[in-house]
Backbone as a chain_set.jsonl record, in Angstrom:
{"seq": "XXXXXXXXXXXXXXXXXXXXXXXXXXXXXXXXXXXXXXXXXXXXXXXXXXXXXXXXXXXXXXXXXXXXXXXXXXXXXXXXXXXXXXXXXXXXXXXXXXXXXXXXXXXXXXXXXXXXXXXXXXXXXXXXXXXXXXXXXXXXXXXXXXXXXXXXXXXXXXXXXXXXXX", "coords": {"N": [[21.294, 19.848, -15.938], [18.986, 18.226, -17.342], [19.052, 15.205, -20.207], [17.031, 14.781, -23.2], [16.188, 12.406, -23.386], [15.217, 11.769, -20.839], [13.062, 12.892, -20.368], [11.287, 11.134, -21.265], [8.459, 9.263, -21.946], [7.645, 6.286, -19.483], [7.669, 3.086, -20.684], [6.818, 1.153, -19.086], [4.454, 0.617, -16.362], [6.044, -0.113, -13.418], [8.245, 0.966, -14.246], [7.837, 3.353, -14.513], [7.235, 4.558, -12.044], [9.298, 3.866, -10.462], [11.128, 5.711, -11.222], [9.596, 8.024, -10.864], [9.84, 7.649, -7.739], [12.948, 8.187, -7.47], [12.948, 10.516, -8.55], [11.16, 11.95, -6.44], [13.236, 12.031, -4.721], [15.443, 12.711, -5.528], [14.532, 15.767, -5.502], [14.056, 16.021, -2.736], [16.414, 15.458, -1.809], [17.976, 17.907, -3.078], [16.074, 20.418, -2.755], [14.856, 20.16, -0.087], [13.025, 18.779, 2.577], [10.449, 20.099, 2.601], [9.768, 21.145, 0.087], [9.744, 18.529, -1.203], [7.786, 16.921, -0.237], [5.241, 18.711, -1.146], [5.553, 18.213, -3.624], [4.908, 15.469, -3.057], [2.659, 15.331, -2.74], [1.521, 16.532, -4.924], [1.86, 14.277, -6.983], [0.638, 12.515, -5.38], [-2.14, 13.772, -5.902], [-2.192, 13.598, -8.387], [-2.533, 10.531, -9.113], [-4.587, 10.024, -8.358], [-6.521, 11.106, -9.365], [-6.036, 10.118, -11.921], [-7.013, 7.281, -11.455], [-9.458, 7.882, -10.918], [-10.228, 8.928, -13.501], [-9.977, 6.111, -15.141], [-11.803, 4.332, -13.346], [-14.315, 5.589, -14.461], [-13.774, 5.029, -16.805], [-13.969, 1.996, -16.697], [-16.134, 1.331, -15.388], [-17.966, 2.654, -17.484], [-17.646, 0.727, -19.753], [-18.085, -1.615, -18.294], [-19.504, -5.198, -17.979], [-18.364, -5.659, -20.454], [-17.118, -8.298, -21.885], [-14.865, -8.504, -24.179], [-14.421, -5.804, -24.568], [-13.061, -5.415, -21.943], [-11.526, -7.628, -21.956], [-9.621, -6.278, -23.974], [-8.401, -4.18, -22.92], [-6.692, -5.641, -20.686], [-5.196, -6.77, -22.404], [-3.075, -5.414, -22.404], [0.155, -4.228, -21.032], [0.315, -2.0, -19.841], [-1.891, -1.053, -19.592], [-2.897, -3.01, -18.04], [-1.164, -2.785, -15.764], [-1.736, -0.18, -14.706], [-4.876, -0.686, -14.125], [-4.437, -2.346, -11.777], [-3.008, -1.172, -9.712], [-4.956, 0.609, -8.782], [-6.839, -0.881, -8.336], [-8.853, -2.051, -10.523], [-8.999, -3.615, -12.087], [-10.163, -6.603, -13.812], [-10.516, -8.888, -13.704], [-10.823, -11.373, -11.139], [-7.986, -11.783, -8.601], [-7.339, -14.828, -8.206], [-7.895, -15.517, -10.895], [-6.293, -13.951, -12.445], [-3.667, -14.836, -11.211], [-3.77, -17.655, -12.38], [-4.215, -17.677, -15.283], [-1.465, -15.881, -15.343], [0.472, -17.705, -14.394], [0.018, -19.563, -16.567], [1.026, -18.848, -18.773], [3.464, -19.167, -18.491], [3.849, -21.902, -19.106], [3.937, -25.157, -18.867], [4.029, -26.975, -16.097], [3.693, -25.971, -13.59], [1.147, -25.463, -10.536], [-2.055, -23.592, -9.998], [-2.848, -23.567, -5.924], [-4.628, -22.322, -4.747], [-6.021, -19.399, -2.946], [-5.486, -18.512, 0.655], [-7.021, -17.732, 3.816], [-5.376, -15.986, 4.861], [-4.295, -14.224, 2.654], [-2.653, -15.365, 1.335], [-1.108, -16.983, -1.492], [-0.77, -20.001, -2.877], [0.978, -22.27, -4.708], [1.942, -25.25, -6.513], [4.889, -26.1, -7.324], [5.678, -28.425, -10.857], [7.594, -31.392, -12.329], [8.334, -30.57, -14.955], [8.673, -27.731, -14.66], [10.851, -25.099, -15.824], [11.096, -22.953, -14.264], [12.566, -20.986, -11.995], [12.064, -20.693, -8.201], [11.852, -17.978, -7.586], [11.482, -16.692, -9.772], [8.719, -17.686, -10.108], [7.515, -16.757, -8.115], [8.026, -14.117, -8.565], [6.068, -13.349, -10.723], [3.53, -14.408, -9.84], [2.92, -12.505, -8.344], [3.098, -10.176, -9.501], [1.412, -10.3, -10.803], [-0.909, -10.709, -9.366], [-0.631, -8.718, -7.101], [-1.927, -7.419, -4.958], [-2.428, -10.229, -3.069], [-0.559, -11.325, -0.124], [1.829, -13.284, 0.066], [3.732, -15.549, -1.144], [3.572, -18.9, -1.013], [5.148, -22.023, -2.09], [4.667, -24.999, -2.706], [6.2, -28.171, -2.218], [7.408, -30.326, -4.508], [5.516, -33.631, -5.879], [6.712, -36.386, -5.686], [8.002, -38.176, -8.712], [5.663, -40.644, -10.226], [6.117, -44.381, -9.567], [6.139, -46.895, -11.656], [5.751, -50.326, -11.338], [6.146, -53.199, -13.162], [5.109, -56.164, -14.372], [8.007, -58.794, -15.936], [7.32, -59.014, -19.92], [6.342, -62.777, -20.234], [9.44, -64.67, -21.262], [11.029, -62.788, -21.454], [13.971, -61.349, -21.031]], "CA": [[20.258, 19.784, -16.944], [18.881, 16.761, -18.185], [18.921, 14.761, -21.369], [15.783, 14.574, -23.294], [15.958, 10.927, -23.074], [15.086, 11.263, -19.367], [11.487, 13.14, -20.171], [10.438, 10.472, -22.63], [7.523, 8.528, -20.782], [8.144, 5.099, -19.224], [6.841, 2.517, -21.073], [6.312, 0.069, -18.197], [4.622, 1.045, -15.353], [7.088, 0.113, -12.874], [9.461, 2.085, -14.699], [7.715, 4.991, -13.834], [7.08, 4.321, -10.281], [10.557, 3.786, -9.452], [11.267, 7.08, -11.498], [8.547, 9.003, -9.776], [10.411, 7.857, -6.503], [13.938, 8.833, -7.647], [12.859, 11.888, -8.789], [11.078, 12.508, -5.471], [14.422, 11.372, -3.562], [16.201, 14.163, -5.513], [13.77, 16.442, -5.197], [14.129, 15.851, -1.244], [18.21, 16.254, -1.108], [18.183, 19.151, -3.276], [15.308, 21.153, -2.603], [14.47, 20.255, 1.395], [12.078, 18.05, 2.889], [9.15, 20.927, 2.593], [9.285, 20.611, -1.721], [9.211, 17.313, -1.535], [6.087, 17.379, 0.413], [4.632, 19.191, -2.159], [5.703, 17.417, -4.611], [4.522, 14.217, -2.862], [1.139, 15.577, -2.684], [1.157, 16.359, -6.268], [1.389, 12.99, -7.1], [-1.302, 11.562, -5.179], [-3.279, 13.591, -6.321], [-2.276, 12.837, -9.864], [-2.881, 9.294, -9.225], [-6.638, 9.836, -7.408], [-7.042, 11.68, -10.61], [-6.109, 9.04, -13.088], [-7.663, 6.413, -11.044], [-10.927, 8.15, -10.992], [-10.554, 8.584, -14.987], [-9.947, 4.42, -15.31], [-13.071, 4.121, -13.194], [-14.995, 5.72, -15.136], [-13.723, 4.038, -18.129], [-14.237, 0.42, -16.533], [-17.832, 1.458, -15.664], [-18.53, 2.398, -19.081], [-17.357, -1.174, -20.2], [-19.161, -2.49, -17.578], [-19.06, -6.431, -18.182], [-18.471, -6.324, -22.116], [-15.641, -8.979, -21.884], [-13.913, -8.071, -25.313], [-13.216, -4.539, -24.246], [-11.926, -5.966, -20.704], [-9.595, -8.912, -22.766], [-8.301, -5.46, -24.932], [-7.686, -3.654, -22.6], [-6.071, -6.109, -19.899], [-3.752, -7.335, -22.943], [-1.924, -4.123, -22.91], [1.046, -4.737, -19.921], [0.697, -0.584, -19.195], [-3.117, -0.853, -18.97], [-3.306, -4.04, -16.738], [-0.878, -2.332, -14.511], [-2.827, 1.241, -14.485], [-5.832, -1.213, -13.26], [-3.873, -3.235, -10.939], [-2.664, -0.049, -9.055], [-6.019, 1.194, -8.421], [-7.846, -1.938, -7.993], [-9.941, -2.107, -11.072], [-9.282, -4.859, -12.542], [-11.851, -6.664, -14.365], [-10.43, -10.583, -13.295], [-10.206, -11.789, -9.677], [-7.179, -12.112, -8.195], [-7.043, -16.249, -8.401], [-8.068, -15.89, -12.874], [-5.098, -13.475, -12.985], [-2.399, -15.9, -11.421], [-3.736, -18.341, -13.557], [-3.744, -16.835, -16.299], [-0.16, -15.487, -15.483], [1.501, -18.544, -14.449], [-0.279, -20.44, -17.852], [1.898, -18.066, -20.023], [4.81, -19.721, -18.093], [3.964, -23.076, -19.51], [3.668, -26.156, -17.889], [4.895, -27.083, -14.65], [3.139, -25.661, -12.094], [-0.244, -25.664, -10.252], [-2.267, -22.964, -8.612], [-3.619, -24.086, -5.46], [-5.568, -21.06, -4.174], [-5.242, -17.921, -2.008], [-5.824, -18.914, 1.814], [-7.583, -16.884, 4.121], [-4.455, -15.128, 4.923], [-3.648, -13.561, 1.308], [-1.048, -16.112, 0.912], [-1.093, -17.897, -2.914], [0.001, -21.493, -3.25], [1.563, -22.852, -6.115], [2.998, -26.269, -6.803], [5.906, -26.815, -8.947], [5.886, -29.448, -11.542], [8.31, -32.189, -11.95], [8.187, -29.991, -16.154], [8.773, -26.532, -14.535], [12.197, -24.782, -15.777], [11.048, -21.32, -13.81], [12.868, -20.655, -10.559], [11.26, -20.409, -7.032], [11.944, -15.966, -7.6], [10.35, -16.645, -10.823], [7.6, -18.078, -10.136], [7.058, -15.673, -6.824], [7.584, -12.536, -9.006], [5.052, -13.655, -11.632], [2.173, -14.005, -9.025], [2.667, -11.39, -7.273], [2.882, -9.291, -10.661], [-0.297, -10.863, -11.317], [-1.822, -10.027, -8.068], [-0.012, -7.448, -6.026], [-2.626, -7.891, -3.215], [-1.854, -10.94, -2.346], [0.419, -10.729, 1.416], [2.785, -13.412, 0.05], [3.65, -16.518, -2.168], [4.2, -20.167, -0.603], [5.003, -22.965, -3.142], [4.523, -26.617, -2.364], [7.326, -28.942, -2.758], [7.101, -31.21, -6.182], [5.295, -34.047, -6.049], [7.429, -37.623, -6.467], [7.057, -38.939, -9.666], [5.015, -42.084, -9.669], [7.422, -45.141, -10.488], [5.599, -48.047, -12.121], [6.644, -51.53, -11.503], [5.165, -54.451, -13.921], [6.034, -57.561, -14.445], [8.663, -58.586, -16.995], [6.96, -60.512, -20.31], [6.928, -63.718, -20.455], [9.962, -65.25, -21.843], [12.297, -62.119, -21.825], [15.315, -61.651, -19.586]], "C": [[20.061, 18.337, -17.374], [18.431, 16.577, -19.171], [17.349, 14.522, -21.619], [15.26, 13.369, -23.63], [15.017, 11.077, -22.037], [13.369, 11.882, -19.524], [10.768, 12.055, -21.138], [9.585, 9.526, -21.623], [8.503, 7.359, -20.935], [7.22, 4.334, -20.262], [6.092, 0.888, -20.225], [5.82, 1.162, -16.736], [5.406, 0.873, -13.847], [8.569, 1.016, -13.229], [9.057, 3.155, -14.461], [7.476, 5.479, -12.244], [8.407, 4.389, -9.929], [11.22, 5.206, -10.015], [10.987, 8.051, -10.533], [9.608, 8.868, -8.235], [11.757, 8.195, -6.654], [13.332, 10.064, -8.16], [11.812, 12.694, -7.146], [12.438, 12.965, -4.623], [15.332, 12.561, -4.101], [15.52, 15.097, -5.112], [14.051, 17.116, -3.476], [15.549, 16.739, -0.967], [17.897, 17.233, -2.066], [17.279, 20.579, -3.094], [14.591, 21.558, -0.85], [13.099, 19.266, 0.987], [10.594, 19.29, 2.264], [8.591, 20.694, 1.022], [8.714, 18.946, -2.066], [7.864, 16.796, -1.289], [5.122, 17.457, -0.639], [4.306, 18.391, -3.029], [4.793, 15.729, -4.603], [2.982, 14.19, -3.181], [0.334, 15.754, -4.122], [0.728, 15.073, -6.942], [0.633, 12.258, -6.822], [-2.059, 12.214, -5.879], [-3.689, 13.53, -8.116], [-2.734, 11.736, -10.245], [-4.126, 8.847, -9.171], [-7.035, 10.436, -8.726], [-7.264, 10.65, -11.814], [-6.855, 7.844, -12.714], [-9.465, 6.931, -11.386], [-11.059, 8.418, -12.595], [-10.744, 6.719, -15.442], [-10.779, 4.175, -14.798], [-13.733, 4.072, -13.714], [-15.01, 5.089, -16.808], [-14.098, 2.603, -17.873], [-16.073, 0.95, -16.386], [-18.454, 1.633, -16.543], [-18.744, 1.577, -20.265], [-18.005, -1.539, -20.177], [-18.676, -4.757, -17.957], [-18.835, -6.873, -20.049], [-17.078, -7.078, -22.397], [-14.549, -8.442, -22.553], [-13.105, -7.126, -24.889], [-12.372, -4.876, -23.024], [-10.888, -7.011, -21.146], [-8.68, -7.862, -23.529], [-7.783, -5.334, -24.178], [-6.432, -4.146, -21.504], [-4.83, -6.97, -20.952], [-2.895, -6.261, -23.23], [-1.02, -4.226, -21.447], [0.374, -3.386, -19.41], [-0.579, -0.551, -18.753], [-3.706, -1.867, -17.86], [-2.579, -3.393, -15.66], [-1.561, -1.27, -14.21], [-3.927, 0.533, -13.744], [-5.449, -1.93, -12.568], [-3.894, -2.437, -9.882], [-3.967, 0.802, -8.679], [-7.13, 0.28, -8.299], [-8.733, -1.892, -8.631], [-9.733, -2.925, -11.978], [-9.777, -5.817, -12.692], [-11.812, -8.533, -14.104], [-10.197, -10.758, -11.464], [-8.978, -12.419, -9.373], [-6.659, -13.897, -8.782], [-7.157, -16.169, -9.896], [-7.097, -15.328, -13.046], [-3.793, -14.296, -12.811], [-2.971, -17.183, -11.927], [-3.279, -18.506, -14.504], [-1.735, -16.406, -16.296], [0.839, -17.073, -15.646], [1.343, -19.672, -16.148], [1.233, -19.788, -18.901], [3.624, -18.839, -19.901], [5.063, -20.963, -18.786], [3.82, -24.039, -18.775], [3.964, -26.364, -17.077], [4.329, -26.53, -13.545], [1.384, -25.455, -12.146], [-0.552, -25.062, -9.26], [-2.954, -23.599, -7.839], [-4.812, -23.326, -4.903], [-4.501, -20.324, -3.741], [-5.647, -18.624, -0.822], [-6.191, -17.305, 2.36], [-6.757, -16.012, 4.853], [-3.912, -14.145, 3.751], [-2.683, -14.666, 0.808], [-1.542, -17.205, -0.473], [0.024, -18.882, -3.027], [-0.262, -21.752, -4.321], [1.966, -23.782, -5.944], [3.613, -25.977, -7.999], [5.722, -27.881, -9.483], [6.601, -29.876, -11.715], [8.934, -31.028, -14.154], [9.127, -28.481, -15.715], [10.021, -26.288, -14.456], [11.825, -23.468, -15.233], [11.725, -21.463, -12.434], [11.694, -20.66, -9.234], [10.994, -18.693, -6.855], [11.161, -16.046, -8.785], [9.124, -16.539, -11.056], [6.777, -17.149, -8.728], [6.575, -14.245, -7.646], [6.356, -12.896, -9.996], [3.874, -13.526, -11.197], [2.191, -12.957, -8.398], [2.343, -9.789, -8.56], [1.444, -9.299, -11.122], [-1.775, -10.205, -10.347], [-1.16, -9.267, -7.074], [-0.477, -7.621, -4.513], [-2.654, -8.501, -2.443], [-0.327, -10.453, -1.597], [1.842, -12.487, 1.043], [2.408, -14.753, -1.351], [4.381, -18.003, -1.604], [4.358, -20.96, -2.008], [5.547, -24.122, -2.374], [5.648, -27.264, -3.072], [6.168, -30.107, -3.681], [7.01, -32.52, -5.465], [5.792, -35.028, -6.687], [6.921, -37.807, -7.417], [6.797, -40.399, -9.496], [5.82, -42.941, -10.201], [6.62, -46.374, -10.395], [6.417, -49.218, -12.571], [5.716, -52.133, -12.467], [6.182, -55.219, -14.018], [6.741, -58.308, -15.604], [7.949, -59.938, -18.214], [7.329, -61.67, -19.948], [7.902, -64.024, -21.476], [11.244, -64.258, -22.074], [12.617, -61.976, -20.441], [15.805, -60.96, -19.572]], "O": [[20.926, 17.515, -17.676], [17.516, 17.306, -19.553], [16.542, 14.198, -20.748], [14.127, 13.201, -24.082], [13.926, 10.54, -22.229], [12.496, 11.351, -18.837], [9.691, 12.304, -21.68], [10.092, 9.111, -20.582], [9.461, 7.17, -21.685], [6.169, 4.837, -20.657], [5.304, 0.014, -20.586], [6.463, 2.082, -16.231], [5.318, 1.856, -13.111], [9.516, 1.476, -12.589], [9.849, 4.05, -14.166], [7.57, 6.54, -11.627], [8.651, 5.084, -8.943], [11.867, 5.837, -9.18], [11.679, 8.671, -9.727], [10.065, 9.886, -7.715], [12.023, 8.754, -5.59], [13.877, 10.792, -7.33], [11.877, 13.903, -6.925], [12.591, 14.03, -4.025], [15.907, 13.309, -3.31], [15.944, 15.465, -4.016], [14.193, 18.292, -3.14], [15.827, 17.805, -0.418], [16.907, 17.676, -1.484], [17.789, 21.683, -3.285], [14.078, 22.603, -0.451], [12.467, 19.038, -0.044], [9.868, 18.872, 1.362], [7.486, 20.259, 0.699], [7.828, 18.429, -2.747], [7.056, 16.342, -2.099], [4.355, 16.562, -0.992], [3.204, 17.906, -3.283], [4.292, 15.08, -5.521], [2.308, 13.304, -3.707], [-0.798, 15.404, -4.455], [-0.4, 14.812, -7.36], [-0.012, 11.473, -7.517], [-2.806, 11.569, -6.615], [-4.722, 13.464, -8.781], [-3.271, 11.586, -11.342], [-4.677, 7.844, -9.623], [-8.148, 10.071, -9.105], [-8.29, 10.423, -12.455], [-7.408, 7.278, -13.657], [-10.356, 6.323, -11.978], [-12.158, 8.07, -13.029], [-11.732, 6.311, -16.053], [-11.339, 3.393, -15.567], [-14.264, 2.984, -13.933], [-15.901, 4.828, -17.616], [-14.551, 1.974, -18.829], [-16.95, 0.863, -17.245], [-19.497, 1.002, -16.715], [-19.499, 1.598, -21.237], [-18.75, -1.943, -21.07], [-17.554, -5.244, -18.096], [-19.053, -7.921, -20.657], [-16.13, -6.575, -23.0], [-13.534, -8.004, -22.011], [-11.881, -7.122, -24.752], [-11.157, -4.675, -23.018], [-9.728, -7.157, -20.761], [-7.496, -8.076, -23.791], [-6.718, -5.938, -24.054], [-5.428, -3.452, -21.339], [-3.866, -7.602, -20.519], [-2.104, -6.221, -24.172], [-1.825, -4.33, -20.522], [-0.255, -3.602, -18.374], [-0.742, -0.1, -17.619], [-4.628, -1.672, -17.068], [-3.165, -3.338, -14.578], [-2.171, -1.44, -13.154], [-4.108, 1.01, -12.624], [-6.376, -2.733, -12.46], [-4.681, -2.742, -8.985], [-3.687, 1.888, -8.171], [-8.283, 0.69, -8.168], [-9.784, -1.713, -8.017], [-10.569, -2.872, -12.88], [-10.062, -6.323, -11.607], [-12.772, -9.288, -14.263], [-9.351, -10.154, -10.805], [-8.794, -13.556, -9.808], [-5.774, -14.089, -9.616], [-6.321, -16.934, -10.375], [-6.457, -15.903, -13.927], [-2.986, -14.51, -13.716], [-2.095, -18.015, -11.691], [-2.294, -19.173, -14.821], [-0.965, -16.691, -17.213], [1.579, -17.445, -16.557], [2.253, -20.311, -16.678], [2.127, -20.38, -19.506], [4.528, -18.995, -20.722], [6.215, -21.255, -19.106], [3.455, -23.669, -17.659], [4.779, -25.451, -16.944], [4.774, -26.872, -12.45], [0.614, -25.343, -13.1], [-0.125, -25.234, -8.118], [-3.795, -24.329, -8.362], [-5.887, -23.878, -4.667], [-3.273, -20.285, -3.82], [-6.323, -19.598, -1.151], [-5.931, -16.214, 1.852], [-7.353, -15.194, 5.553], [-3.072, -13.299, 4.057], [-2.033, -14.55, -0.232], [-2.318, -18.14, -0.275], [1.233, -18.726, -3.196], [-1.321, -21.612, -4.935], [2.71, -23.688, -4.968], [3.226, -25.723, -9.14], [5.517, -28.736, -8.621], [7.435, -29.038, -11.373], [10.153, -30.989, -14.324], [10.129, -28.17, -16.36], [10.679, -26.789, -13.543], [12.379, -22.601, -15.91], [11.163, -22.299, -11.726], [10.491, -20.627, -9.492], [10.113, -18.223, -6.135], [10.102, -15.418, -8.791], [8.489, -15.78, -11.788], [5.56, -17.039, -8.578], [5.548, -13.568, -7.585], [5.412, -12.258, -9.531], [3.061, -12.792, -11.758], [1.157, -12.572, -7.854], [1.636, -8.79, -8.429], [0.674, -8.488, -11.637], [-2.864, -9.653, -10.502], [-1.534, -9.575, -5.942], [0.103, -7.829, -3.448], [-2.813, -8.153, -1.273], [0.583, -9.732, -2.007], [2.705, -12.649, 1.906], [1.452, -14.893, -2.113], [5.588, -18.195, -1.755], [3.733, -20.554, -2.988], [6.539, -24.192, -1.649], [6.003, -27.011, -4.223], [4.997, -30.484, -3.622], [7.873, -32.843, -4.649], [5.674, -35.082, -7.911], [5.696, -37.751, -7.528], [7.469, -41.192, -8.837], [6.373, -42.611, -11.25], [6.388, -46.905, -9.308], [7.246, -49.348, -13.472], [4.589, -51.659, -12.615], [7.404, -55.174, -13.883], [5.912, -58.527, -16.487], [7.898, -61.144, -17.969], [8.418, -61.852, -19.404], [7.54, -63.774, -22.626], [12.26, -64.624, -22.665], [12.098, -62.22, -19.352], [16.73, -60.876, -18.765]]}, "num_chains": 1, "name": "protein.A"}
């Protein structure tokens, strides 16, 4: 039996995704491949369901920014439109946007015509190289990977010493 902790929603959507798939994965060993099935099928079409509700809610928006800045400042509702591709920024404004929150230090360079999103690090940037990977990719999912450009020497300025000091 389980605790009624365990039915309390997720409040991230990755927390419920990786749920959803442990609870398939039991599902599987204790019930047989055939439930799980089922089960699997349930879920899509839970998802084609909720997706086609969030459609219809972005189309009803339509371009009225405000409601697209509410609703994309809620973590659970940017992922709900991430996961169904209705998200109301293009790919490149979201890792923007994402890596800004990080603070200074780095610089997007684009997506290339492979999916792949370049980043430089900044000579500023205390985020990791996993850091700064999971962040874009959180940002944009779609993108097929995450290069980052090695940091940029800093420039070292000679001049010439006043006159008269030593």
């Amino acid at each position: 039996m389980r605790a009624a902790s365990d039915a309390q929603p997720a409040s991230d959507a990755r927390e419920a995704g990786d749920r959803v798939e442990a609870l398939l994965a039991e599902l599987r060993a204790r019930a047989g491949p055939e439930a799980a099935d089922v089960a699997e099928d349930l879920v899509t079409c839970l998802v084609r369901l909720y997706g086609a509700g969030l459609e219809t809610i972005m189309a009803a928006i339509g371009d009225d920014a405000r409601l697209q800045a509410l609703l994309i400042a809620d973590p659970l509702v940017e992922s709900l439109l991430l996961v169904h591709d209705l998200h109301p920024l293009a790919a490149d404004a979201r890792i923007r946007r994402a890596l800004g929150r990080l603070g200074t230090g780095t610089e997007f360079l684009g997506i290339d015509d492979a999916g792949v999103a370049h980043v430089r690090l900044g000579h500023g940037c205390g985020s990791t190289a996993a850091a700064i990977e999971q962040v874009v990719t959180g940002a944009a999912p779609e993108i097929t990977g995450v290069e980052l450009a090695a940091r940029e020497a800093p420039l070292l300025q000679i001049t010439r010493r006043p006159a008269g000091a030593i």
